[in-house]
C-alpha positions as CSV (number, residue, x, y, z in Angstrom):
1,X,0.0,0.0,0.0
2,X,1.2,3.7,-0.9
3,X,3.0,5.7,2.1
4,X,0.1,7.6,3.7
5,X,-2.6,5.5,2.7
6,X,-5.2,3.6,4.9
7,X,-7.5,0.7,4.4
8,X,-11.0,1.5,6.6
9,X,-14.6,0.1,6.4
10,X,-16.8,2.6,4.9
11,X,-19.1,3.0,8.3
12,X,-15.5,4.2,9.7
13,X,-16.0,7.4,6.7
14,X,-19.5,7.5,5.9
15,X,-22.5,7.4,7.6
16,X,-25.8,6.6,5.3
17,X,-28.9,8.0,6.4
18,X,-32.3,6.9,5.1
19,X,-34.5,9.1,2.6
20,X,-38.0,10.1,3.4
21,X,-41.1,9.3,1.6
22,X,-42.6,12.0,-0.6
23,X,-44.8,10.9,-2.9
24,X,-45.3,12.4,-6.6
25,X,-48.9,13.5,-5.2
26,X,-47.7,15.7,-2.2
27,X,-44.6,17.4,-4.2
28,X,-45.0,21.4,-5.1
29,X,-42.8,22.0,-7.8
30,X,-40.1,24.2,-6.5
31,X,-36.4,24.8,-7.1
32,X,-35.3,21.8,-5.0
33,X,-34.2,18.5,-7.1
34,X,-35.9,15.1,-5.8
35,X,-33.6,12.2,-5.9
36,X,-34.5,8.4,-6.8
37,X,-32.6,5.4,-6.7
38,X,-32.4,6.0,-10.7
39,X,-31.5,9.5,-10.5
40,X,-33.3,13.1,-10.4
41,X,-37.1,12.5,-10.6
42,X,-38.1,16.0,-10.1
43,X,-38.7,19.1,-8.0
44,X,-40.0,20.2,-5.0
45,X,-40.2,23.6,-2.9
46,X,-38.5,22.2,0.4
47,X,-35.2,20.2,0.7
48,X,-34.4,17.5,3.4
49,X,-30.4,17.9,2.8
50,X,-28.6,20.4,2.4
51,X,-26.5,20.1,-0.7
52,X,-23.5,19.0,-1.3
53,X,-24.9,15.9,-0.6
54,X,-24.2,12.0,-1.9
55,X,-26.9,10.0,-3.2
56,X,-26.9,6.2,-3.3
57,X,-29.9,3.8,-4.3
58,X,-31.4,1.7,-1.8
59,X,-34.0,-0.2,-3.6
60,X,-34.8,-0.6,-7.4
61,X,-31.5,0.6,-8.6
62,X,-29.5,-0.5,-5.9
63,X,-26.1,1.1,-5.5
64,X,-26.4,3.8,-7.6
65,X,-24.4,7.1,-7.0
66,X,-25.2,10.7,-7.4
67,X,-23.5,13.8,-6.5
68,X,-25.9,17.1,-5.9
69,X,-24.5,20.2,-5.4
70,X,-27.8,21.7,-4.4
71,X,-29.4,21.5,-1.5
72,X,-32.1,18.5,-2.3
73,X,-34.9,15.6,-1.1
74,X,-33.8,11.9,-1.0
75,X,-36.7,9.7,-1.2
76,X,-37.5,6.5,0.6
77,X,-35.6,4.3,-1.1
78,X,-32.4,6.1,-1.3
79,X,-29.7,6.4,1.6
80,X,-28.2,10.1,1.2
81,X,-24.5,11.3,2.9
82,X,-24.1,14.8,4.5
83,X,-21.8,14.5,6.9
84,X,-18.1,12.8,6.8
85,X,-14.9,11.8,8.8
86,X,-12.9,15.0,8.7
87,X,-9.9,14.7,6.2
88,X,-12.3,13.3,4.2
89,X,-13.2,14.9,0.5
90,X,-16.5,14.3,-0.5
91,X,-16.5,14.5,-3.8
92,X,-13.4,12.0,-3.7
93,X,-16.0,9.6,-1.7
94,X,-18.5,10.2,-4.3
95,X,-16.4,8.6,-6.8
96,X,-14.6,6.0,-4.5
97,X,-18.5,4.6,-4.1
98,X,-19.0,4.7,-8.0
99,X,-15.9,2.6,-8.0
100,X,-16.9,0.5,-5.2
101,X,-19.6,-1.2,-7.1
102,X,-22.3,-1.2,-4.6
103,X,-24.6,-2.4,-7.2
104,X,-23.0,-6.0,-6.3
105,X,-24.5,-5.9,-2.7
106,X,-28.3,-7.2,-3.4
107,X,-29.6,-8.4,-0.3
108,X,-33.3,-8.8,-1.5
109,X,-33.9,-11.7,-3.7
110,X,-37.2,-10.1,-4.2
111,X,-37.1,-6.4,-4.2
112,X,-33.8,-5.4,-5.2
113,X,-32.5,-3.5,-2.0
114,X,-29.1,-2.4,-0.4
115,X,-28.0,-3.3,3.5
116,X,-26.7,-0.6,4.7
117,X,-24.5,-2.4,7.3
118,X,-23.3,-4.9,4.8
119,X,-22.0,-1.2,2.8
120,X,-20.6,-0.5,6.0
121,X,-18.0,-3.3,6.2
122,X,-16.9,-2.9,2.6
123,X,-13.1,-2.1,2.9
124,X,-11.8,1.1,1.1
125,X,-8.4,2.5,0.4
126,X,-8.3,6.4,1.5
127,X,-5.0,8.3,0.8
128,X,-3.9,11.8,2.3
129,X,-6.6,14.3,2.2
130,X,-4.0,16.4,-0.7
131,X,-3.9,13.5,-2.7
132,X,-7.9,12.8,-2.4
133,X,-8.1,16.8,-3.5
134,X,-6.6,15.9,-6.3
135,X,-8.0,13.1,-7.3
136,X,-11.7,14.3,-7.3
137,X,-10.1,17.5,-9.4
138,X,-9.4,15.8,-12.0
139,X,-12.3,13.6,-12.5
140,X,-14.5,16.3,-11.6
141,X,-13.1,18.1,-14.4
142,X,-14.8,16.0,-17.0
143,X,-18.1,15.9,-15.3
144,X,-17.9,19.5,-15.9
145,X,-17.5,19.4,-19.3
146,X,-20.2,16.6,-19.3
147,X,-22.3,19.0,-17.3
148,X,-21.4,22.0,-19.5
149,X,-22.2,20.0,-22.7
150,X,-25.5,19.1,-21.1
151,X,-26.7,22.6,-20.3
152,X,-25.9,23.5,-24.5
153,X,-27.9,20.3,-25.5
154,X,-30.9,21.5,-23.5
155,X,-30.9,24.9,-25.1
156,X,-30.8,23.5,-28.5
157,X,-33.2,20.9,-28.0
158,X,-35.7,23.9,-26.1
159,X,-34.6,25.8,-29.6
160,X,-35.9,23.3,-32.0
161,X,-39.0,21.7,-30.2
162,X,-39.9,25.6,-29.8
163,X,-39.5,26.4,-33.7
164,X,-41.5,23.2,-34.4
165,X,-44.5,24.0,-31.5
166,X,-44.3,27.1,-33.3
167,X,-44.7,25.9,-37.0
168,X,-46.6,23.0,-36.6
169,X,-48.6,22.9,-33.2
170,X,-49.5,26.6,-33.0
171,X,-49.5,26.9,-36.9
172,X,-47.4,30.3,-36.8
173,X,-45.5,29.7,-39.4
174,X,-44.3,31.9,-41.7
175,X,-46.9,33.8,-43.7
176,X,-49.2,32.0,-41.7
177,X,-51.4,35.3,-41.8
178,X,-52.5,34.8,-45.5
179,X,-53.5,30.8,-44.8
180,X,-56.9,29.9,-43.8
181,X,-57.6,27.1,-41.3
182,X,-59.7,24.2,-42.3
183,X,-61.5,21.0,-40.9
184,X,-59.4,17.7,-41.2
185,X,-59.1,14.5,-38.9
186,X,-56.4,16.1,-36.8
187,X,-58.6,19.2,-35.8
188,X,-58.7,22.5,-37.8
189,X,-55.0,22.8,-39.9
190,X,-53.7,25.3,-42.1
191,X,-55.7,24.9,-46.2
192,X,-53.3,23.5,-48.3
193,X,-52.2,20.8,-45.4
194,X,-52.8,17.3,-45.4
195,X,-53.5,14.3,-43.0
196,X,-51.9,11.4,-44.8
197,X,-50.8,7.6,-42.9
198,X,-46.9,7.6,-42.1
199,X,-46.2,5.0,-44.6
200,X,-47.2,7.1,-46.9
201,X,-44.0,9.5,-46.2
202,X,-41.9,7.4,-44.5
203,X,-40.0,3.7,-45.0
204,X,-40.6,1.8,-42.2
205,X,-38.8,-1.5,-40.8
206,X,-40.4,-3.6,-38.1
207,X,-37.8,-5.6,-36.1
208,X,-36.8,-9.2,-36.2
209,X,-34.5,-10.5,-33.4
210,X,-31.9,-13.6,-34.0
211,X,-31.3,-16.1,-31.8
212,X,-29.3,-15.0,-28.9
213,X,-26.5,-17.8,-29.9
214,X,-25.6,-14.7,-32.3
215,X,-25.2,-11.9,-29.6
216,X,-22.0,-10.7,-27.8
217,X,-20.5,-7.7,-25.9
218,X,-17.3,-8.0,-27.1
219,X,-18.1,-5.6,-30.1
220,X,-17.8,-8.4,-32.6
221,X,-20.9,-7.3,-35.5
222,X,-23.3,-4.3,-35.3
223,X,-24.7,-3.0,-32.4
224,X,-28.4,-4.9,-31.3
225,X,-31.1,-2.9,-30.0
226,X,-33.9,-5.4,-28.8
227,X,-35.7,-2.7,-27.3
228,X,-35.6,0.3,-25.4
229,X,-33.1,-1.0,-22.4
230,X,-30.1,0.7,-23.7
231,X,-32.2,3.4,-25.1
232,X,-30.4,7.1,-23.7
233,X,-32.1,10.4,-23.9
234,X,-31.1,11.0,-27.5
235,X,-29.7,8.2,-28.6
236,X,-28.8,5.0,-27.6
237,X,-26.1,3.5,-25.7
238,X,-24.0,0.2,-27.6
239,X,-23.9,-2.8,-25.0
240,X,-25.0,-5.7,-27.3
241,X,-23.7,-6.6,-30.7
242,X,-25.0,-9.5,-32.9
243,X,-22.9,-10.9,-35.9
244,X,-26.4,-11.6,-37.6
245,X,-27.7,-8.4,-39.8
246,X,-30.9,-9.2,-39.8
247,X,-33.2,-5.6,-39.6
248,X,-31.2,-3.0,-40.0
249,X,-31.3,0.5,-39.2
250,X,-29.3,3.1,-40.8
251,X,-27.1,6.1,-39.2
252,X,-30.2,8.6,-38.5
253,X,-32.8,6.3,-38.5
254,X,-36.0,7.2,-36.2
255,X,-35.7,4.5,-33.4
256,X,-39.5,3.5,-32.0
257,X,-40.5,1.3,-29.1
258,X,-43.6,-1.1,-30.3
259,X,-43.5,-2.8,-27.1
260,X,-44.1,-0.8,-23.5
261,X,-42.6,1.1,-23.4
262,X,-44.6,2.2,-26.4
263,X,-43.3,5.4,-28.1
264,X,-39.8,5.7,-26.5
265,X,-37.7,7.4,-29.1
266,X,-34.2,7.4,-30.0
267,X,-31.9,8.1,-33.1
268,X,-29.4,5.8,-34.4
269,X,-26.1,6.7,-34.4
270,X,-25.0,4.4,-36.1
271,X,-25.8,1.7,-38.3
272,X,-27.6,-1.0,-36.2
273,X,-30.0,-4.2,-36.0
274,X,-33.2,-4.0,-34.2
275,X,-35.1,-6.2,-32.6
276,X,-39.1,-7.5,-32.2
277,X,-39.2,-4.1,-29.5
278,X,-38.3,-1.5,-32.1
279,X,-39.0,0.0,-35.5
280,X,-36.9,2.4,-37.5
281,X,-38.3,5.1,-39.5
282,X,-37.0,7.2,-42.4
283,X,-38.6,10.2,-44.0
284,X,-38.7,9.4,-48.0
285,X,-37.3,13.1,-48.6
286,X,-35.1,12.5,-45.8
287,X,-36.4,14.9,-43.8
288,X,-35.3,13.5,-40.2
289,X,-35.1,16.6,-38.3
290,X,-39.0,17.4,-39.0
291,X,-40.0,13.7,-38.9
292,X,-38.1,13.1,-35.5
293,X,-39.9,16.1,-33.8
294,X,-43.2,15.1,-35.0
295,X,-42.8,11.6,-33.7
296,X,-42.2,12.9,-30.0
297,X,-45.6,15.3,-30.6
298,X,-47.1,12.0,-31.0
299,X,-46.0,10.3,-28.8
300,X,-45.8,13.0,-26.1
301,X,-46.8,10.7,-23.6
302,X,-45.3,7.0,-23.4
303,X,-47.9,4.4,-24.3
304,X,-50.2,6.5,-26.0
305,X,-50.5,7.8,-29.5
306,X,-51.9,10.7,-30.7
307,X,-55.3,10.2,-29.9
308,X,-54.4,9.5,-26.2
309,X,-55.3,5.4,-26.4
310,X,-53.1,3.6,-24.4
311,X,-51.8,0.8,-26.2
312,X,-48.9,-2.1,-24.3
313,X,-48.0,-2.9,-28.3
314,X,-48.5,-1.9,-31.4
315,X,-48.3,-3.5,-34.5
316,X,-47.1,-3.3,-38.0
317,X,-50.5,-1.5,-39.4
318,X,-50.8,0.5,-35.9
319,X,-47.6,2.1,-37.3
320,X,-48.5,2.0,-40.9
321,X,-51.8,4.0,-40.2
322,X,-50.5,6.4,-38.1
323,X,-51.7,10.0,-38.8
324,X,-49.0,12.4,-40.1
325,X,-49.3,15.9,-41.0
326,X,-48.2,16.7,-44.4
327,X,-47.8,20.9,-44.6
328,X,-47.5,22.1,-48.2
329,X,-45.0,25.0,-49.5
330,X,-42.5,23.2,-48.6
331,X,-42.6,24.4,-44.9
332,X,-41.6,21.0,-44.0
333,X,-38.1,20.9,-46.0
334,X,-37.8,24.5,-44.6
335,X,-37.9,23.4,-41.3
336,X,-35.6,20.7,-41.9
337,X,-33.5,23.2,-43.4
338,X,-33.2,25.2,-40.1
339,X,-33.5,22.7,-37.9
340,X,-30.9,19.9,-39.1
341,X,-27.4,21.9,-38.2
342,X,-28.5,22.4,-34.4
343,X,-29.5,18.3,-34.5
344,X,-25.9,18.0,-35.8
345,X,-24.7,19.7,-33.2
346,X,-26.3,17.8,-30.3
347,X,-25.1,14.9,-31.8
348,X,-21.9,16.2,-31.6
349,X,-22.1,17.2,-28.1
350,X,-23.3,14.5,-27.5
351,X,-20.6,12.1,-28.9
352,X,-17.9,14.4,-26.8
353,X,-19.8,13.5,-23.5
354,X,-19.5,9.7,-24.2
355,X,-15.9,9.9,-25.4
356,X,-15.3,11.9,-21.6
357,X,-17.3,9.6,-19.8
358,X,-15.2,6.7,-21.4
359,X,-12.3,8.5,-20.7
360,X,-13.2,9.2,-16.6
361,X,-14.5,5.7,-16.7
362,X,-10.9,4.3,-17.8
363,X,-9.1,7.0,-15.5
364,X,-11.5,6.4,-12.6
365,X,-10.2,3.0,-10.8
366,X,-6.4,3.6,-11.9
367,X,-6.8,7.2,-9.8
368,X,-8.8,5.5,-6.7
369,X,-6.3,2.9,-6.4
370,X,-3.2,4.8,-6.6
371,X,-1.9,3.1,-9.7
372,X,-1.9,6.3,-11.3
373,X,0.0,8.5,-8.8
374,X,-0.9,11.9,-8.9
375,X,1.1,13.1,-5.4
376,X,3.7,15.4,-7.4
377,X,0.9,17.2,-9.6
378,X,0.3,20.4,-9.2
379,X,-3.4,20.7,-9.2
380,X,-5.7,23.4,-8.6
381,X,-8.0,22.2,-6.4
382,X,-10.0,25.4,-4.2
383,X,-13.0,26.0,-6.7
384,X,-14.1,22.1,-5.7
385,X,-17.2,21.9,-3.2
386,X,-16.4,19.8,-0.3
């Protein structure tokens, strides 16, 4: 072990205290983020901790970690950490727990759950409080580019689903003055516009899934989507590869869950094979941009479709018949126009945050362990919250 170094059970460092149960029903949306075991699940108008704060799941997603800055409300079934063994950094505990795995520690064959006292004999390696300084600088670093890039994908995304509410929800479009509205099956819409069934625009492929003798995570073939598991916010995250190309999707495809999660969308970033879960989409004018926001106006809520049915699954002519509006003028390849360079560019932001979260992921036990010794860096680390 390193000079300065000391091996400790986490109870010695940590204590983990139990969230409080506050159900969607009795939340008043405030400035206050409510934490999950799978993450932020919204806002309230009181907190329970004052940030900084750890986060770790308790039940569901078991051992998850989160790091809060702000002052927030843990739920019931996650254990939160304000308070620490002095010489202790706590943003270097935050990623010593991301390291530690705690996802591995399911005590409930039933309900997923975590034990909090068997976290608390878990042995951990803590270096000099300098070195620990360090340590969480440099990580933290690329969470705040991550963070950073975030913020810019919002604002574009706001930017584009504004221009299309706009357009196409609102019907302000341009010149929109001179237009008359008429009846259709959608409601009124602009004269000139037109209801038609989505396979009348697009090309649409259902998916087929091989037989899992075919499927690997060793990155041998395409990626394989069977459904929305791996789905991300965007676009989806590569675990599962399959050296059969059975149904494919294309870089830029529309990505669809037809299983419930019905509606769950994603873009391909690459070419892929889908499975029985999914369906890709491609406008026949390639118009992606315009046919991508549409398909999250109809499917604005999960499991429903247009209308507002619910539906657990739909099938090939569910799709086929779909209702798509069909502006004239052009308005549509206008909007594609505008609209496609800021889709490039979260794309590209977004390919930059999972190249720095590969990176972090890569640096992240080498730096806990001390097989990267960072002891004669000179780092700046003051601006770090403690």
């Amino acid at each position: 072990m390193k000079e300065g170094w000391k091996k400790v059970r986490l109870g010695e460092v940590a204590e983990f205290k139990y969230g409080k149960g506050l159900p969607e029903r009795n939340r008043i949306v405030g400035e206050f983020p409510v934490y999950g075991s799978g993450g932020m699940v919204g806002y309230h108008n009181e907190y329970l901790v004052e940030g900084p704060g750890i986060i770790v799941g308790r039940k569901g997603t078991i051992g998850s970690v989160f790091f809060e800055k702000r002052s927030f409300y843990p739920i019931d079934t996650v254990f939160y950490i304000e308070e620490i063994k002095q010489g202790t950094d706590k943003k270097f505990l935050y990623y010593m727990l991301l390291n530690l795995k705690l996802n591995k520690l399911n005590s409930d064959a039933a309900v997923p759950g975590l034990n909090r006292n068997i976290a608390y004999q878990q042995q951990v390696v803590f270096p000099p409080l300098s070195t620990q300084n360090k340590i969480s600088s440099i990580l933290s670093a690329y969470d705040d580019l991550i963070e950073n890039n975030n913020r810019r994908i919002k604002i574009l995304e706001e930017m584009a689903q504004s221009i299309y509410r706009e357009w196409f929800i609102n019907f302000r479009f341009p010149e929109h003055e001179k237009v008359k509205m008429v009846d259709s099956e959608l409601g009124k819409i602009p004269e000139g516009w037109e209801v038609r069934r989505l396979s009348d625009v697009c090309n649409i492929i259902m998916g087929q899934s091989p037989k899992s003798e075919f499927y690997n995570t060793t990155g041998e073939g395409l990626p394989f989507h069977q459904g929305v598991k791996d789905f991300g916010k965007r676009f989806p995250n590569h675990l599962t590869y399959c050296t059969i190309e059975n149904r494919i999707a294309e870089r830029g495809d529309i990505l669809i869950s037809v299983r419930a999660p019905v509606g769950r969308i994603n873009i391909a970033n690459t070419r892929l094979i889908i499975g029985r879960g999914l369906s890709a989409i491609r406008h026949r004018d390639n118009l992606q941009s315009f046919l991508y926001y549409q398909m999250k106006n109809i499917f604005l809520e999960e499991n429903t479709m247009g209308s507002g049915s619910i539906f657990n699954a739909i099938i090939k002519e569910d799709l086929y018949k779909l209702k798509f509006l069909l502006p004239d003028k052009e308005l549509d390849k206008n909007f594609d126009t505008l609209i496609s360079p800021i889709d490039r560019e979260i794309e590209n932001l977004s390919q930059k945050n999972t190249n720095l979260r590969y990176t972090r992921d890569l640096l992240l036990p080498k730096l806990i362990s001390g097989e990267i010794d960072v002891k004669k860096l000179s780092i700046d680390t003051g601006s770090l919250l403690r």
